[in-house]
N, C-alpha and C positions, 0 to 999 in steps of 0.2 A: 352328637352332631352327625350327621349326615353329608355327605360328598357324592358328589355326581359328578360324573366323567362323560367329557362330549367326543372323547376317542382322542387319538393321536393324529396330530396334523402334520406329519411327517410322511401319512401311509402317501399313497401313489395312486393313483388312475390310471392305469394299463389299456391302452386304447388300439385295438386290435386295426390293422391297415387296411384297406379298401380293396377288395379284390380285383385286378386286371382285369379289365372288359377286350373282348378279342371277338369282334362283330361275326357275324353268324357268315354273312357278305366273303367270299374269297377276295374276288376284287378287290372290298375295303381295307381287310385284312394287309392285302402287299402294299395299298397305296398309304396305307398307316403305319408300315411295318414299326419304322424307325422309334415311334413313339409308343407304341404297342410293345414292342423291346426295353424301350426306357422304364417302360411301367412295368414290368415283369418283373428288373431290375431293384427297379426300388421298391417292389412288395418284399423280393425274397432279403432285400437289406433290411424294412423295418419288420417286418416278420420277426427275424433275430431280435430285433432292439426290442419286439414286445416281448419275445418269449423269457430274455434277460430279464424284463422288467416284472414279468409273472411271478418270476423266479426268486425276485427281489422281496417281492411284496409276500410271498408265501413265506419266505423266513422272516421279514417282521412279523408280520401275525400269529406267524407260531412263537417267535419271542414273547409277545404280547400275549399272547394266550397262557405260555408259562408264567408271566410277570401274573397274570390275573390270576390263575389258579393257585399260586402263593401268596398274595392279597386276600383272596378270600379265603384261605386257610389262617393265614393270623386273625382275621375276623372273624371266626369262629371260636379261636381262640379266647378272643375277645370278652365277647358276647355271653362265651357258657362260663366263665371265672361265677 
């Protein structure tokens, strides 16, 4: 019998944050400060949340890469009896 595996639905999508835009314009820049600042703000907080989540997902994978590469060793087992 044969079994196929469509992966683990558990992993994660790490979705890196939009970089602040900070108009080339000086003018612009002061007359937007405040918002300009808000967005600075919340890069360098989901920044963190993605690097957590990088972080995350590289140790499932590496679990899962160990779980598979002892799956295919009993499969070999298997196979050569």
């Amino acid at each position: 019998m044969l079994l196929l595996s469509t992966g683990n639905a558990s992993s994660e999508t790490c979705l890196a944050p939009i970089r602040p835009y900070v108009p080339a314009d000086a003018r612009a820049a002061r007359d937007y400060a405040d918002l300009i600042r808000r967005d600075f703000e919340l890069y360098i907080r989901d920044i963190q949340s993605y690097f957590r989540c990088l972080e995350a997902e590289r140790a499932r994978a590496f679990e899962e890469a160990r779980e598979v590469s002892e799956e295919y060793g009993r499969f070999l087992m298997v196979i050569d009896r």
